[in-house]
C-alpha positions in Angstrom: -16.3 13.8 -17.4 -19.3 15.7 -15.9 -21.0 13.6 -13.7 -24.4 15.3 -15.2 -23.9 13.1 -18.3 -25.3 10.5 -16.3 -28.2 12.4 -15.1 -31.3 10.6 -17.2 -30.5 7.3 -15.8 -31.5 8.8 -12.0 -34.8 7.9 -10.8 -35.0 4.5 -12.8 -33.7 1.0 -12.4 -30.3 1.1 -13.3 -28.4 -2.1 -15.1 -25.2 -2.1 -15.9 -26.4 -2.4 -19.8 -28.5 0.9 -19.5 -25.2 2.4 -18.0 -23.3 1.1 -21.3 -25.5 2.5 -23.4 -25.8 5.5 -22.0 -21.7 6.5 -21.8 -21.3 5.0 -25.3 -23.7 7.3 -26.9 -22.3 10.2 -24.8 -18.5 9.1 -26.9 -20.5 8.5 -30.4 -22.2 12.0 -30.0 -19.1 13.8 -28.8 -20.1 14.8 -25.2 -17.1 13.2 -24.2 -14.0 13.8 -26.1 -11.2 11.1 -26.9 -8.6 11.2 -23.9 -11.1 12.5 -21.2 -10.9 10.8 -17.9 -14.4 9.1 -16.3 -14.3 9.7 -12.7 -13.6 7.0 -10.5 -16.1 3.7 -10.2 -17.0 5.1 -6.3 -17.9 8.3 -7.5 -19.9 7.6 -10.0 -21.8 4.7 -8.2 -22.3 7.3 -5.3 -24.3 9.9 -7.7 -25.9 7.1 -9.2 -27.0 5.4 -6.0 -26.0 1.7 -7.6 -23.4 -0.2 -6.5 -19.7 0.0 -7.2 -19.8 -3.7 -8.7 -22.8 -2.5 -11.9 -20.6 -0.1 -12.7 -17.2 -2.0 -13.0 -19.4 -4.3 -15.4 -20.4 -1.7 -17.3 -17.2 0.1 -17.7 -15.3 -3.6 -18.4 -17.9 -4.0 -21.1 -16.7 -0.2 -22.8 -13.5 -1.3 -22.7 -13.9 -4.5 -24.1 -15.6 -2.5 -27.4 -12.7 -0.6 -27.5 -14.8 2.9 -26.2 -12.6 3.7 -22.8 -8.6 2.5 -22.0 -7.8 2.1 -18.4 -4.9 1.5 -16.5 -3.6 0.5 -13.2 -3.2 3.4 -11.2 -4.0 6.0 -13.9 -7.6 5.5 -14.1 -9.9 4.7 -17.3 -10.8 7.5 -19.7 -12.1 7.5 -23.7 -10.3 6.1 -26.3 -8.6 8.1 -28.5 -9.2 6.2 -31.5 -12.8 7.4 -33.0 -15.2 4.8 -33.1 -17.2 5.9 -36.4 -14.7 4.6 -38.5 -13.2 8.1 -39.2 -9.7 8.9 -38.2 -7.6 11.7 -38.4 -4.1 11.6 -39.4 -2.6 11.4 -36.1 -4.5 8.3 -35.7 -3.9 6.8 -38.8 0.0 7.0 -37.9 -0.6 5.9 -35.0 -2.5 2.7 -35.7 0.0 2.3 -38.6 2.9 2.6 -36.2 1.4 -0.4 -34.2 0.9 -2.7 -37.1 4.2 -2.2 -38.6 6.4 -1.4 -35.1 9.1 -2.4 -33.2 7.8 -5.9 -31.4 9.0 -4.8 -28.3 7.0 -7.8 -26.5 9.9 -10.4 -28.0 12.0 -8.1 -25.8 10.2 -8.4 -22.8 12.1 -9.5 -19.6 10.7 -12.3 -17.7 9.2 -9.9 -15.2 7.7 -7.6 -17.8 6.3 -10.7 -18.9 4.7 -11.2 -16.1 3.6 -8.2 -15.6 2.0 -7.7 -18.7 0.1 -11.2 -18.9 -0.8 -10.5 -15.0 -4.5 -8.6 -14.6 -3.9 -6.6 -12.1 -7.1 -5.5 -10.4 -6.8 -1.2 -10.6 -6.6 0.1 -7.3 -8.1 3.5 -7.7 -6.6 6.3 -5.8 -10.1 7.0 -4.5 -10.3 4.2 -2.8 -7.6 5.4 -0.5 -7.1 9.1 -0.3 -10.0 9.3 2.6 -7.4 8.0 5.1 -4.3 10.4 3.5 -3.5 6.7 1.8 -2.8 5.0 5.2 -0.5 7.2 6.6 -1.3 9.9 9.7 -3.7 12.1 9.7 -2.7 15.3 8.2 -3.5 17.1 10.9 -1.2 15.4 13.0 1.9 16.0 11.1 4.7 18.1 12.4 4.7 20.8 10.1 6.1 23.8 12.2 9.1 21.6 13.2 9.9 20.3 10.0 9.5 23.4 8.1 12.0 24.9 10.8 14.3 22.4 9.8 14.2 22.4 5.9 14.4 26.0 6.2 18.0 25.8 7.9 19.1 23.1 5.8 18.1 25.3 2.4 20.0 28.2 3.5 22.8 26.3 4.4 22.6 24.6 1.0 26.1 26.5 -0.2 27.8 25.1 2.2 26.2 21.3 1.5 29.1 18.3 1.6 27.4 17.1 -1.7 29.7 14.1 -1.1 27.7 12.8 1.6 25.3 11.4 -1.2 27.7 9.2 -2.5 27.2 6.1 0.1 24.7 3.6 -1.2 22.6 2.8 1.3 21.9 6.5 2.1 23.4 9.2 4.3 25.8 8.3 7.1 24.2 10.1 9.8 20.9 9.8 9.0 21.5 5.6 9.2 23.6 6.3 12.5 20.4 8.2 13.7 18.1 5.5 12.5 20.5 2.4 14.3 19.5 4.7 17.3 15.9 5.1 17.1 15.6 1.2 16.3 17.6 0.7 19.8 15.2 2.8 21.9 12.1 2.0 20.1 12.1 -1.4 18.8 14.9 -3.0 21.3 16.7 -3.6 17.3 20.1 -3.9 17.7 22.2 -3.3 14.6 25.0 -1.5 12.8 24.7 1.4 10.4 26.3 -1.0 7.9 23.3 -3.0 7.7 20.4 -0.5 7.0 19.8 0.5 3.5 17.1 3.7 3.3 14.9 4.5 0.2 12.4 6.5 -0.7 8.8 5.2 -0.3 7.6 2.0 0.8 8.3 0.1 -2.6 11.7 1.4 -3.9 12.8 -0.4 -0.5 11.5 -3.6 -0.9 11.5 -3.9 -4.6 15.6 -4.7 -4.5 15.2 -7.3 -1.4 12.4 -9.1 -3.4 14.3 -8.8 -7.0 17.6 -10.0 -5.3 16.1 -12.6 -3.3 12.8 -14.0 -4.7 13.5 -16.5 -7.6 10.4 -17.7 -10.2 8.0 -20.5 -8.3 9.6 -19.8 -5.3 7.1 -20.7 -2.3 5.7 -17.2 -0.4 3.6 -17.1 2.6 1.5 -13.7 2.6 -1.4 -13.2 5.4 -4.7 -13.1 3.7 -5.9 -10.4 4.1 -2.5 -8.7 3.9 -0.5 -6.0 2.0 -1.8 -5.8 -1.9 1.4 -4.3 -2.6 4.3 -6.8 -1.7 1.4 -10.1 -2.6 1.5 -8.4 -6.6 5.4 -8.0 -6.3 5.5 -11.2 -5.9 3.1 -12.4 -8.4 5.0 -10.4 -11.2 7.8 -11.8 -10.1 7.1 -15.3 -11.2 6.4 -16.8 -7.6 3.7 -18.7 -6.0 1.7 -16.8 -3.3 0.4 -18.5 -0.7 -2.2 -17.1 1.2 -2.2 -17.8 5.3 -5.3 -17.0 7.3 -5.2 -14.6 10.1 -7.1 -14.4 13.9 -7.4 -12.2 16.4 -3.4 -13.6 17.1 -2.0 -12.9 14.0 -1.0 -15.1 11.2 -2.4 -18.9 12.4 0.8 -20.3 12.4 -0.5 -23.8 13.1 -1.9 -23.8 9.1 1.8 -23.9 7.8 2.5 -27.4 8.5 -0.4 -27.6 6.2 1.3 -26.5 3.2 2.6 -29.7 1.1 5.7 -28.0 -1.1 8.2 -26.1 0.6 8.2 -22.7 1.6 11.3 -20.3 0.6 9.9 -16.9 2.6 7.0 -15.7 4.6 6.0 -12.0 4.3 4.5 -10.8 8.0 3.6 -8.2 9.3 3.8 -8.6 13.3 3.6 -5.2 14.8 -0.2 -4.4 13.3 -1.3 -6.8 10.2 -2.8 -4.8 8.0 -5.8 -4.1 7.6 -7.0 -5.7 10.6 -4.7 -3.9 13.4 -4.0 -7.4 15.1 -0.8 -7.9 16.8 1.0 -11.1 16.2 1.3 -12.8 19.8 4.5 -13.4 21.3 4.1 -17.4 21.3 3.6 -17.4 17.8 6.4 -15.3 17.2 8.8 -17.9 19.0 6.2 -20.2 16.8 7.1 -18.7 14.0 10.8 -18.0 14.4 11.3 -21.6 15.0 8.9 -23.2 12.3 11.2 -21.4 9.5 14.6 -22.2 11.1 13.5 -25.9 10.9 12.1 -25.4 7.1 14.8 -23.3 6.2 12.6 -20.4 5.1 13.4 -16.8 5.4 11.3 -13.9 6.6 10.4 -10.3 5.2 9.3 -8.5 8.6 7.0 -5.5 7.7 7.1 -3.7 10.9 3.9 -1.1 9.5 1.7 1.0 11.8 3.6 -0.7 14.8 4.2 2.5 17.1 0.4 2.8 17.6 -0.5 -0.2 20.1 -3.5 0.8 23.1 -3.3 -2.4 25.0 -0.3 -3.3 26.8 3.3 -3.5 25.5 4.3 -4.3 22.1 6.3 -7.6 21.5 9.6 -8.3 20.1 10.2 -7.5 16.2 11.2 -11.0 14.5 14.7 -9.1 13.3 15.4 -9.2 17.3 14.0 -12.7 18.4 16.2 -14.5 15.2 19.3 -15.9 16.2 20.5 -17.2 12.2 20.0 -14.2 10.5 17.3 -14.9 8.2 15.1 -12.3 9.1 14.8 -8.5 6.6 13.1 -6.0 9.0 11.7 -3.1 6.5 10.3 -0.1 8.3 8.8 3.4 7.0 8.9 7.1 8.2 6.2 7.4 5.4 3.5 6.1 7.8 4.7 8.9 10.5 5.0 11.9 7.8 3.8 11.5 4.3 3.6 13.6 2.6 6.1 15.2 4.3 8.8 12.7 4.2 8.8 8.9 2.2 12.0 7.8 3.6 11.5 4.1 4.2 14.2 1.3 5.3 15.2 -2.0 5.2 18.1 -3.7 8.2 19.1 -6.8 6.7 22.1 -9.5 7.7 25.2 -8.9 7.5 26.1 -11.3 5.1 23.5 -9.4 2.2 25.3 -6.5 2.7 27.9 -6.8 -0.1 25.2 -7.6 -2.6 23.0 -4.8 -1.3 25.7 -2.5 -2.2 26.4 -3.9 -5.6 22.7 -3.7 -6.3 22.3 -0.2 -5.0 25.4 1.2 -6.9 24.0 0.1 -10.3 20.6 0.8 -9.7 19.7 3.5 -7.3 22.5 5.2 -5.8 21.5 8.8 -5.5 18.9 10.1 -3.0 17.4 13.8 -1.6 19.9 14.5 0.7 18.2 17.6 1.9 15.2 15.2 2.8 17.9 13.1 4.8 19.5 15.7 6.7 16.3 17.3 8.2 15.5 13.8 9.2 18.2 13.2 10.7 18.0 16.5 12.6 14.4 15.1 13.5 15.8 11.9 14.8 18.8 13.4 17.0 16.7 16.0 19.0 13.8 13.7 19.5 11.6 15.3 17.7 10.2 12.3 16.2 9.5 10.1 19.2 8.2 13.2 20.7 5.6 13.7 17.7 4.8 9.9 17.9 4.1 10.2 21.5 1.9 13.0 21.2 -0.2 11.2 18.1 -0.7 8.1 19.9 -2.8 10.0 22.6 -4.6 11.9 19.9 -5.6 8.7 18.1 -6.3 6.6 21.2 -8.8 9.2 22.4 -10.4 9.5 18.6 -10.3 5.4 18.2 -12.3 4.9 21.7 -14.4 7.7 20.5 -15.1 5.7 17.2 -15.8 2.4 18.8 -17.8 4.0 21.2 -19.9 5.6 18.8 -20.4 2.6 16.7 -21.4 0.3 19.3 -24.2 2.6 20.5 -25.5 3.9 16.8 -25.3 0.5 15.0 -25.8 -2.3 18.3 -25.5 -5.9 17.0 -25.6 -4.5 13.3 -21.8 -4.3 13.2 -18.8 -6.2 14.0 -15.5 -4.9 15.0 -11.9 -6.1 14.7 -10.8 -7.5 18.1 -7.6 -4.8 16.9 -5.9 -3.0 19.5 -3.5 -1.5 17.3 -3.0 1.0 14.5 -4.7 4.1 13.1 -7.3 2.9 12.2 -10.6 0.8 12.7 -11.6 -2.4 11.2 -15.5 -2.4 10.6 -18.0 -5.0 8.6 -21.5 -3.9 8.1 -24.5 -5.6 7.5 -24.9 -6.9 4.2 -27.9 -6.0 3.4 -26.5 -2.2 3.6 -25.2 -1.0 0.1 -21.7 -0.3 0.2 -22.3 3.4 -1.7 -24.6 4.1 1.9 -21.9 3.3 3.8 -19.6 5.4 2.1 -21.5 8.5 1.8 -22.8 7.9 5.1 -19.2 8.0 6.9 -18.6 11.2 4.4 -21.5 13.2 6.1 -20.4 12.2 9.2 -16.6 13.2 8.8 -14.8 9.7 8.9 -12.7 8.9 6.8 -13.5 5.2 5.0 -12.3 2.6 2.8 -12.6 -0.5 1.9 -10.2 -4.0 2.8 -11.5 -5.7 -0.3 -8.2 -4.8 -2.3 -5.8 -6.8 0.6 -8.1 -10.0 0.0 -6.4 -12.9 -2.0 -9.2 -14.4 -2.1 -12.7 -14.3 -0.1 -13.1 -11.0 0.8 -15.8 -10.4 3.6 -18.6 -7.9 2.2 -19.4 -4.5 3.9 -15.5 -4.2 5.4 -14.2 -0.9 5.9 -11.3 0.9 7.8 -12.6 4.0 10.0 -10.9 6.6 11.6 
């Protein structure tokens, strides 16, 4: 859709009915043709100079009428369906196929279920390719040395032990090099045995929570926290409970609070996201020892954990538990997308059998070129070398940003007490329009977006992440 489309409606009042009526009659009259794709809500408010929330009304309100389709992920675009009563044959079959088809709904599995009565607020990709969707900065990434090494690996591609793709839980040496780099970097101590790689951040922790999480099970998720792993568990059938944070992490003290017991806690320690804090080391021991006594298991996101600027980091969870009830999941992604997703999890011994039987009937094979440059990464250093070098880059970048905020904006901005991460935590006034903001920190070459989509619930106005 061309943005121009929308051009009359600039220099008046704009309501989220006028905005309606104005993209319906652009369908009825045929400047927008069934199946084309509206750009994204943030766009659109931007050229508009409304807010992001008038036009989500208006676009609900198409979509209610049957005018646009959307879909999580994919974004919203016109219906195919004509809405002057005329069809053409394609669309009389089709409508006919849906009155008289297969009821696949009476098939549905409990989680599709779920899924499919779940709403699902659309996170639009907009919303986070400004910061290269969490991950570093793309001019960080280690290019030359990685195209060096897939290079070698292709030409030697003949002479590839395609057998080595057979284990599981991923290739050999790539989990012996991984054991290695958790020894050195995150004082983890554990055996190949019990690390089972995947690619990207949720085709790793998909199996633990399928395997592990049972309908109304009891999860603790830090509010604001990963959107990702607190829908998982929605769909899933359990109940989420959010868990406020401070500037020391998750407040433990708020879980003898909770009046039903509690079956896992999903934390991230190392740099809670999105606020950068770092769980303190007391409540870490807190922690550890509220869930032994509670018998309650703990998924240990260890996400944007090698970027701390104040002191030494503290001990993962996986190496402070003594009982074996904590699943450490880690992810190269947040080092090198896009040039690598490879993404872990170490779990206890004692899961290790039912991994396997998992992995074997549902994901066995993997990119075993992506695995042996890694690997090849891993072994010469190449990786802690890269880390080391980004982590003075984006310290001298971050105290530029704070530095910069604090004399532009005075006592008309809060920052995150964060000394962690890539990125920086900032709320705005609210009487600034978010769409100012936005195309404000575009002109200026920052990249920006919002934390509203990691809220459960009371989501602070004006919050972005800034680098």
């Amino acid at each position: 859709m061309n943005l121009a489309i929308l051009k009359q409606l600039k220099g008046s009042k704009i309501t989220a009915e006028a905005l309606r009526e104005t993209i319906a009659s652009a369908i009825e009259n045929k400047h927008l043709e069934p199946g084309e794709k509206l750009p994204s809500t943030r766009d659109m408010a931007l050229y508009l100079g409304i807010s992001r929330t008038t036009v989500m009304k208006s676009l609900e309100s198409l979509i209610a009428t049957g005018h646009l389709m959307t879909s999580p992920g994919a974004g919203t675009w016109v219906r195919k369906t004509a809405r002057n009563g005329s069809q053409s044959a394609d669309e009389s079959n089709e409508k006919q196929s849906q009155a008289t088809g297969y009821p696949w709904q009476e098939r549905y599995s409990h989680l599709a279920a779920n899924l499919h009565a779940q709403r699902i607020e659309a996170i639009e990709n907009t919303d986070f390719d400004e910061i290269n969707y969490g991950s570093a900065p793309s001019d960080m990434l280690p290019v030359q040395a990685w195209r060096k090494s897939l290079m070698h690996w292709s030409r030697s591609a003949e002479n590839f032990d395609f057998g080595a793709n057979s284990d599981a839980f991923g290739y050999l040496p790539l989990r012996k090099a991984i054991a290695g780099y958790l020894r050195r970097t995150k004082q983890i101590i554990c055996k190949p045995e019990q690390i089972v790689i995947g690619s990207g951040v949720q085709s790793v922790v998909s199996p633990a929570f399928s395997l592990l999480v049972k309908p109304d099970d009891a999860i603790i998720c830090e509010n604001p926290g990963f959107w990702g792993a607190r829908e998982q568990f929605h769909s899933l059938g359990a109940a989420v409970i959010p868990v406020g944070i401070d500037e020391h992490g998750l407040i433990v003290e708020q879980l003898d609070e909770i009046d039903r017991p509690v079956q896992w806690i999903y934390v991230e320690p190392s740099c809670q996201e999105p606020s950068g804090v770092m769980l303190s080391e007391p409540r870490r021991v807190a922690l550890i020892d509220w869930c032994q006594r509670h018998n309650c298991a703990i998924l240990e996101d260890d996400w944007d954990s090698e970027f701390q600027y104040d002191g030494q980091a503290a001990p993962s969870l996986f190496s402070l538990d003594k009982t074996g009830s904590v699943i450490y999941f880690y992810s190269f992604w947040r080092l090198l997308y896009p040039l690598v997703s490879v993404s872990f999890l170490v779990i206890p011994e004692q899961l290790i059998e039912t991994f396997q039987s998992y992995k074997c009937s549902w994901d066995r094979q993997f990119t075993l070129v992506e695995h042996l440059v890694l690997t090849e990464m891993l072994d010469k250093n190449i990786i802690e070398t890269h880390m080391r070098a980004m982590w003075k880059s984006l310290r001298k970048r971050r105290q530029a940003l704070i530095f910069a905020l604090k004399k532009q904006f005075k006592d008309d901005v809060k920052l995150a007490s964060s000394t962690s991460g890539m990125h920086v935590v900032v709320q705005f006034k609210e009487s600034v329009p978010e769409e100012t903001i936005l195309s404000c920190a575009k002109k200026a070459g920052l990249s920006c977006a919002t934390t509203r989509p990691y809220y459960a619930h009371s989501a602070k106005a004006n919050e972005f992440m800034l680098r």
